[in-house]
C-alpha positions as CSV (number, residue, x, y, z in Angstrom):
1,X,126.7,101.3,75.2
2,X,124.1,104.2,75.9
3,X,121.3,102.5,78.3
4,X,118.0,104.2,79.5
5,X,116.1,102.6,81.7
6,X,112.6,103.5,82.2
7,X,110.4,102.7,85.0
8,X,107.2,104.8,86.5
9,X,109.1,106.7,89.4
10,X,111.6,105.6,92.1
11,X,109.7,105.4,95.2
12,X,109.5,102.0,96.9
13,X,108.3,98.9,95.4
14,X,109.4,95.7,93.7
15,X,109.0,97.3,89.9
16,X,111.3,100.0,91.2
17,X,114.1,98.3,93.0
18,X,114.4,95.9,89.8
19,X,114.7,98.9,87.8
20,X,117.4,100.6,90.3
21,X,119.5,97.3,90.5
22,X,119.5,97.0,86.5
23,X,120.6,100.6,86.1
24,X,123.2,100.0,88.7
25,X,124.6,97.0,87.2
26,X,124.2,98.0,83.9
27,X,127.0,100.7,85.3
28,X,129.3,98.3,86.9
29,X,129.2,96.5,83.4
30,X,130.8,99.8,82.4
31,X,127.9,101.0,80.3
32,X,126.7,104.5,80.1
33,X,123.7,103.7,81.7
34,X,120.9,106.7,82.9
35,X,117.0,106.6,84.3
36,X,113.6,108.3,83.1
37,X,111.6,108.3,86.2
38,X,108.4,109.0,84.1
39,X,106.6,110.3,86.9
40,X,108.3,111.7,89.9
41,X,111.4,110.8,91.7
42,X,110.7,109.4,94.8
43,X,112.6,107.6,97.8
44,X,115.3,105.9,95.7
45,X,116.2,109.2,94.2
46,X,119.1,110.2,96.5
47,X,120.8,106.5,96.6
48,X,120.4,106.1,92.5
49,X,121.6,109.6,91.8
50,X,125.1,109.0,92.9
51,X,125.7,106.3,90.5
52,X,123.2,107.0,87.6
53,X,122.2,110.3,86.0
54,X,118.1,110.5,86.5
55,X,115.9,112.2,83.7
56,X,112.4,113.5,85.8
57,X,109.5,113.1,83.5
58,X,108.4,113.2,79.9
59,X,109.6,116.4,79.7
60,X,112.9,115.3,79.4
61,X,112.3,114.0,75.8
62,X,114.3,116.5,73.9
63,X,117.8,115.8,76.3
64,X,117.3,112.0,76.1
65,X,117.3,112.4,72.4
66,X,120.0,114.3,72.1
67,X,121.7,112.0,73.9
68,X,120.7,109.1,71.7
69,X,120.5,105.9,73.7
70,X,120.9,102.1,72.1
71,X,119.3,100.0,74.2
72,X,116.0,101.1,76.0
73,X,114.9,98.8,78.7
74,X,111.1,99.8,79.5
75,X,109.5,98.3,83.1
76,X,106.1,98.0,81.5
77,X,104.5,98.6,85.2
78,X,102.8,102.2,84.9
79,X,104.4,103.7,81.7
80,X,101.3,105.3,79.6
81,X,101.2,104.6,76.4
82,X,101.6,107.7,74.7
83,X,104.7,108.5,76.4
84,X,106.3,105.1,75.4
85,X,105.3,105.7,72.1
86,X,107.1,109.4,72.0
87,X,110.3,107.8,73.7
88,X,110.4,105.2,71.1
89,X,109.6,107.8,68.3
90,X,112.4,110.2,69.6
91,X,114.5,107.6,69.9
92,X,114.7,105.5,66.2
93,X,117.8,104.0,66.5
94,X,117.3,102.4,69.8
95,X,117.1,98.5,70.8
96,X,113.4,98.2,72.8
97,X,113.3,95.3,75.9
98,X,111.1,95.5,78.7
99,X,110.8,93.7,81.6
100,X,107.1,92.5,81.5
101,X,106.0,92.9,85.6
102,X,102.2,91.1,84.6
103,X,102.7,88.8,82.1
104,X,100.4,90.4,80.1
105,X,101.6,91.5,76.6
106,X,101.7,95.5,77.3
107,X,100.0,98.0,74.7
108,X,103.5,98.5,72.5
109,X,104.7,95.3,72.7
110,X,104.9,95.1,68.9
111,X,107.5,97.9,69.2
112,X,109.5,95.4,71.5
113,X,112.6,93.4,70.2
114,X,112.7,91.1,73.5
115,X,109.8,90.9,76.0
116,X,111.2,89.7,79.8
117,X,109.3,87.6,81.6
118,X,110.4,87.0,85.2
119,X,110.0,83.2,85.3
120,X,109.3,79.8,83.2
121,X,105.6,80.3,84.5
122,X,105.5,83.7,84.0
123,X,106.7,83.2,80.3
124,X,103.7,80.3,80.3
125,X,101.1,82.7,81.1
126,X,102.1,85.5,79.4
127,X,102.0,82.8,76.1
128,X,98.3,81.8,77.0
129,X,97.5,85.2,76.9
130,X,98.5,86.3,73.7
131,X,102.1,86.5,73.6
132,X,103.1,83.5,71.9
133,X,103.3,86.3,68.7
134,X,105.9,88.2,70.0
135,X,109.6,87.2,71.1
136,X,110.5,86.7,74.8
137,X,112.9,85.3,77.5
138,X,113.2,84.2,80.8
139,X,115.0,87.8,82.1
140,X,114.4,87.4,86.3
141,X,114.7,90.6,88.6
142,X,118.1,91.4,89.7
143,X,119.1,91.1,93.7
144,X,121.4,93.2,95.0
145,X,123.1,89.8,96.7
146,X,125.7,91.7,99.1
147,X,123.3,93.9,100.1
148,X,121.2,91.6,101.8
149,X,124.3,88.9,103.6
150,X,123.2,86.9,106.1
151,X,124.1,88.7,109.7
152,X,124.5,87.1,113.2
153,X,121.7,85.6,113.2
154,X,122.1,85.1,117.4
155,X,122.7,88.8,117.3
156,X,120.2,89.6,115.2
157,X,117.3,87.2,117.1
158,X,118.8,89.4,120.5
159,X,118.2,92.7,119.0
160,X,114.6,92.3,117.0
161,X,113.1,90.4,120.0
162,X,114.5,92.9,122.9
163,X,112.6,95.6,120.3
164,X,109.8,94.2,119.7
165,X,109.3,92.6,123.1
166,X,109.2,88.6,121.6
167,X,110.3,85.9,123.5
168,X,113.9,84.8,122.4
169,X,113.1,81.3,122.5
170,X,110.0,81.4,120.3
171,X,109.6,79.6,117.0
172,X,109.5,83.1,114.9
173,X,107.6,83.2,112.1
174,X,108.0,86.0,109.7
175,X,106.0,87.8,106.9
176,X,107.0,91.2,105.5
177,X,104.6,92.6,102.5
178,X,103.0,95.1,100.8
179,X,99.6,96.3,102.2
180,X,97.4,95.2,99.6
181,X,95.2,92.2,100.3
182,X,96.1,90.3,96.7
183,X,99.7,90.1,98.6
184,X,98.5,88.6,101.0
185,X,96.2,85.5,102.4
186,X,94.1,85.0,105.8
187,X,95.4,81.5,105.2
188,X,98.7,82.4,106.9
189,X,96.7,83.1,110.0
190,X,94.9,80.2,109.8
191,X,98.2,78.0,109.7
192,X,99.5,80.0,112.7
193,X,96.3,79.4,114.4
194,X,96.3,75.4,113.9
195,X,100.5,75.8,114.7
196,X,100.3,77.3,117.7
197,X,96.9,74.9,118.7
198,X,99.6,72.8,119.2
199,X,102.6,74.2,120.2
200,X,102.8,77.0,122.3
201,X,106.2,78.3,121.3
202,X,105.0,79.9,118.3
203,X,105.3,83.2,117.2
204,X,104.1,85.4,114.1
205,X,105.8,89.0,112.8
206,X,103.6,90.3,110.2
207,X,105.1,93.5,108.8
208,X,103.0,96.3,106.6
209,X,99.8,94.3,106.3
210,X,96.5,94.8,104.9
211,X,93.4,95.4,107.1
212,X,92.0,92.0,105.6
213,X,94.9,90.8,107.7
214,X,94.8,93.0,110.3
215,X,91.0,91.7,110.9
216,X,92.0,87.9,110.9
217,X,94.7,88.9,113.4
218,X,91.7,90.7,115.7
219,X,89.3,87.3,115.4
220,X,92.6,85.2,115.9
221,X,92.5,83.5,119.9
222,X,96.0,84.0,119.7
223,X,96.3,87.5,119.0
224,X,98.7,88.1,122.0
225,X,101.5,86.2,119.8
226,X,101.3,87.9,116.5
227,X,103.3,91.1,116.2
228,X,102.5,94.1,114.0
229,X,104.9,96.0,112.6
230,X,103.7,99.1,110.4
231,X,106.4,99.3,108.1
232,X,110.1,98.7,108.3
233,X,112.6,101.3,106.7
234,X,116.0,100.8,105.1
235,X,117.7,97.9,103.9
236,X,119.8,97.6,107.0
237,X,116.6,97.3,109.2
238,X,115.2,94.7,106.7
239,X,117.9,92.9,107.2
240,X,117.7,92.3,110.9
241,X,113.7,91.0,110.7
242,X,114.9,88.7,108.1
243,X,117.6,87.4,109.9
244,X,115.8,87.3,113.4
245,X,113.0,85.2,111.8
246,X,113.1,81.2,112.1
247,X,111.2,80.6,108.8
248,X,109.6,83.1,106.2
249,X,105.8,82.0,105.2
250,X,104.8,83.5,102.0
251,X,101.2,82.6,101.1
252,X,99.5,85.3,98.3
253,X,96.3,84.9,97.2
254,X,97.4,86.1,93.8
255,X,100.9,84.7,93.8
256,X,104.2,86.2,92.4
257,X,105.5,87.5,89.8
258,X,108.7,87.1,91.4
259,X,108.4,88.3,94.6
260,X,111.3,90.3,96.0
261,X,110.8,89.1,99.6
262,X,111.9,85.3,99.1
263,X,115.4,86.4,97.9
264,X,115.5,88.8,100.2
265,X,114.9,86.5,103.2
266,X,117.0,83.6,102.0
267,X,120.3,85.9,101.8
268,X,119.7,86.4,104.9
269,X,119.6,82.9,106.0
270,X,115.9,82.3,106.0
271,X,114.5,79.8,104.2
272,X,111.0,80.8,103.0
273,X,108.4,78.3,103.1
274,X,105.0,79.1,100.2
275,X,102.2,78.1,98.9
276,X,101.6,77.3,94.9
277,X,98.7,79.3,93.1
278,X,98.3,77.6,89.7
279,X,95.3,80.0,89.5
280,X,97.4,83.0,89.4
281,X,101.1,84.4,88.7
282,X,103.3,81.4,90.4
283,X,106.7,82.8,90.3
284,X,107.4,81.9,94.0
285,X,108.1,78.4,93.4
286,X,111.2,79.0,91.2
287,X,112.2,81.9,93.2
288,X,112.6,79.7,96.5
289,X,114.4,77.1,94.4
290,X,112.5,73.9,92.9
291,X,115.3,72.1,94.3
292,X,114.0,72.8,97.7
293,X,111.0,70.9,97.5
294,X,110.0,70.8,100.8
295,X,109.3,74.3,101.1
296,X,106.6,74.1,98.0
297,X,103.6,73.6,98.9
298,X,100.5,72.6,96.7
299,X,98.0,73.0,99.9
300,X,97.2,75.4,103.0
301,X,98.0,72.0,105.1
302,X,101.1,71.2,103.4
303,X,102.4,74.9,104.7
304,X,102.0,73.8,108.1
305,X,103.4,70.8,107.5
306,X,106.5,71.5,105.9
307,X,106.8,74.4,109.2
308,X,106.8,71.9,111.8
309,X,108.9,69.4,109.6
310,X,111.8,72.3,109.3
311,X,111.5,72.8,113.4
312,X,111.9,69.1,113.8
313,X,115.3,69.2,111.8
314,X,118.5,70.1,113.6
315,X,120.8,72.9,113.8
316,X,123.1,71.2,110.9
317,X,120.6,70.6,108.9
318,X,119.1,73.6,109.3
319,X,122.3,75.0,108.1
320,X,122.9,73.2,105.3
321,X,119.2,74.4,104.0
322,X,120.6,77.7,104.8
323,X,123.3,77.9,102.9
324,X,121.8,75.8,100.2
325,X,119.3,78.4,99.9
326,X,121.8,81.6,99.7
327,X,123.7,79.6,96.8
328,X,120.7,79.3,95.1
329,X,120.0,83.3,94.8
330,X,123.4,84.2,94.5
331,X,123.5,81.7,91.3
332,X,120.3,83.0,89.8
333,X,119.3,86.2,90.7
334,X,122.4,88.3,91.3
335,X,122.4,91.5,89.8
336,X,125.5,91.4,87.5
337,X,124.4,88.2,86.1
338,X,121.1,89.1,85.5
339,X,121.7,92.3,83.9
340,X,124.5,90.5,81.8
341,X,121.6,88.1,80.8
342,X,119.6,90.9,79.5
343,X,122.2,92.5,77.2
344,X,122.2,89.1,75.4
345,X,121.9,89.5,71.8
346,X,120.8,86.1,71.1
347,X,117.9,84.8,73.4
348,X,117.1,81.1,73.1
349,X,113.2,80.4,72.2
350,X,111.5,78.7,75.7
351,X,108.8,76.4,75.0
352,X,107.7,76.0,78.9
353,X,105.2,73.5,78.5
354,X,108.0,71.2,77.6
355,X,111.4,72.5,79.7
356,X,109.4,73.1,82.8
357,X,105.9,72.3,83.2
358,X,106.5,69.0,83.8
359,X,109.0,69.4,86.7
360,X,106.8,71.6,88.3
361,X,103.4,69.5,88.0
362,X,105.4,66.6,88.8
363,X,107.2,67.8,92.4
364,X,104.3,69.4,93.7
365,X,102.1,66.2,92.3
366,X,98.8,68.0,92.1
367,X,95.2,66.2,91.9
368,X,93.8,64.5,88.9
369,X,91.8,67.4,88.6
370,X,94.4,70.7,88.7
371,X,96.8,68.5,86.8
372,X,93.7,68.6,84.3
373,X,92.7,72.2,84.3
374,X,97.3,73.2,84.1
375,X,97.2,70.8,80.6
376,X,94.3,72.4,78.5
377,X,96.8,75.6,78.1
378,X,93.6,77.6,79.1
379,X,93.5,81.1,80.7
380,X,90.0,80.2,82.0
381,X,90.7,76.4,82.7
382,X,93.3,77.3,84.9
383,X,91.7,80.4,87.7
384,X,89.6,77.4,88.3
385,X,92.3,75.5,90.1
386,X,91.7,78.0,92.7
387,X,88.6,75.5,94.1
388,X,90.4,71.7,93.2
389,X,94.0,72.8,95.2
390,X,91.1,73.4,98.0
391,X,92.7,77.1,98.4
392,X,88.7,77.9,98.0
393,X,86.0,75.3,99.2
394,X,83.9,74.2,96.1
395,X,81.1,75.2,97.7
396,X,82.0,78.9,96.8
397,X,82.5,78.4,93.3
398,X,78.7,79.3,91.9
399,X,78.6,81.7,94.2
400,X,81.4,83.5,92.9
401,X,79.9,82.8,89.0
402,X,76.8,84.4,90.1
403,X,78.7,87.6,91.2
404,X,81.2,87.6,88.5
405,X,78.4,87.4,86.2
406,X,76.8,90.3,88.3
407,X,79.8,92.8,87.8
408,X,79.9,92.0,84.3
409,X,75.8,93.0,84.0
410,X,76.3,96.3,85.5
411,X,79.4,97.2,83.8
């Protein structure tokens, strides 16, 4: 089969990646598969090019339809319009799917024969927003599962705390991101702050964060054990934080929509510890593994909870999370399989409210009141769980009317 995947460009990011690992996959699966990189190549270029011919831009049209692909799988984060519409008009004879980043039905999703959506909540949300009308699947991103295998992780602690100048013996906590503040929360230095109140051996790695971060970490009274790392390159380097760290905290104000880092971090023998957003995308409870229950966390207090309940465990349980954890990814998320799972011909309808709401609501055991706000299958009902999880006081919330209401006079 002739596959084109399409994705914005090929530079770094989590949209990208997933588009790289499909294409990959796709030929390992022995398909003819090839890349538009709509606009620009970017850093992935010189890996992907070795495996995957690369079309650069629009431009491209008239080759790509001469070479008359069946399947196009769109990334519908960043494609304009008009030049999906062109590809799709070029291209008559072709199967459209998309993986849907957002879970927002995208401007040609009537043009789409299968819409992905990245999780059960994902698929919810996408639904309540006005995709109920067109067909879609639970499709996650792909992980590249040998590329990220757990090291030494004794080797690994010795070499990321002799480069970084971090005690050996510390409790190292880890957090690697994106620098934009949605990806991230001031609530994970306010755990950190209450953690190491009370235990000294505490230690934060914060990697590529936002200035709203960067701030917190300035007003924090124990700035002296939080490091800062600008940016790490190269899968190879990744892997040596991950694997150095005790514990992964993941805590984003607007959730994720899968959220690359978790599987990422558990390969590598971390288990990730994160915080539930009913209020926004929610991916990262699945991604971690509902199974692992005491890593899900409904509440900012819960997070620090369930951090000094893991320290409290030993080694060989530790291990066993471990490895529970890497099994987990490996079952779900690798690459082959996913990519298999998206050249399914036949996708099963997924009514979520039914196959997985009720796990979810039901582990995590929200208030009387979030529980409420979930159930009415409202868009609007449900940004309000923001104030009854308490991940914003009350107090805030007619304040924030007042300016919501003020942005929309001025628009």
């Amino acid at each position: 089969m002739k596959i084109l995947t399409v994705v914005l460009n090929l530079d770094k990011g989590g949209t990208q990646r997933a588009a790289q690992n499909f294409a990959e996959a796709y030929c390992l699966l022995d398909h003819d598969s090839r890349i538009l990189s709509l606009y620009g190549l970017g850093s992935r270029y010189e890996e992907v090019k070795e495996k995957c011919k690369v079309y650069d831009g629009i431009g491209t049209i008239n080759e790509i339809q001469d070479w008359d692909p069946d399947l196009i799988h769109i990334h519908s984060h960043g494609p304009k319009y008009e030049d999906i519409l062109l590809l799709i008009e070029k291209c008559k004879k072709a199967k459209i799917i998309e993986t849907n980043v957002f879970s927002v039905p995208s401007p040609w999703a009537s043009f789409v024969d299968t819409s992905f959506q990245l999780s059960f909540w994902a698929n919810w949300i996408f639904n309540l927003r006005g995709g109920s009308k067109y067909k879609s699947a639970i499709v996650p991103y792909p992980v590249k599962t040998e590329s990220f295998a757990n090291f030494d992780k004794l080797e690994c602690r010795e070499l990321f705390c002799e480069k970084y100048d971090i005690d050996k013996s510390a409790k190292l906590l880890g957090r690697i991101g994106q620098a934009f503040d949605g990806k991230w929360s001031v609530g994970l230095i306010k755990v950190f702050n209450e953690l190491k109140k009370e235990d000294d051996s505490y230690h934060l790695v914060v990697v590529n964060p936002p200035k709203s971060i960067l701030l917190a970490i300035d007003d924090s009274p124990y700035k002296k054990s939080i490091t800062v790392i600008d940016k790490i390159i190269g899968d190879e380097n990744l892997q040596l934080a991950y694997s150095a760290f005790d514990l992964t905290v993941v805590i984003v104000e607007q959730g994720e929509s899968f959220g690359m880092v978790i599987p990422e971090s558990i390969l590598c023998g971390t288990p990730v510890v994160t915080l539930s957003t009913p209020w926004a995308d929610n991916s990262q409870l699945e991604v971690v593994g509902l199974d692992q229950k005491e890593f899900l966390c409904k509440n900012i207090k819960e997070v620090e909870l369930s951090i000094v309940s893991y320290f409290n465990k030993s080694i060989h349980v530790r291990k066993e999370i471990q490895e529970i954890g890497v099994q987990h990814i490996k079952d779900s998320y690798d690459y082959i399989k996913v990519a298999k799972l998206s050249l399914a011909s036949n996708f099963e309808e997924v009514n979520f409210s039914k196959c997985k709401f009720n796990s979810i609501n039901k582990m995590l055991n929200y208030d009387f009141f979030t529980q409420f706000l979930i159930k009415l299958n409202s868009e609007k009902a449900r940004k309000l769980t923001i104030y009854t999880t308490g991940y914003k006081p009350l107090c805030l919330f007619p304040i924030d009317v007042i300016k919501f209401l003020f942005r929309r006079i001025i628009k």
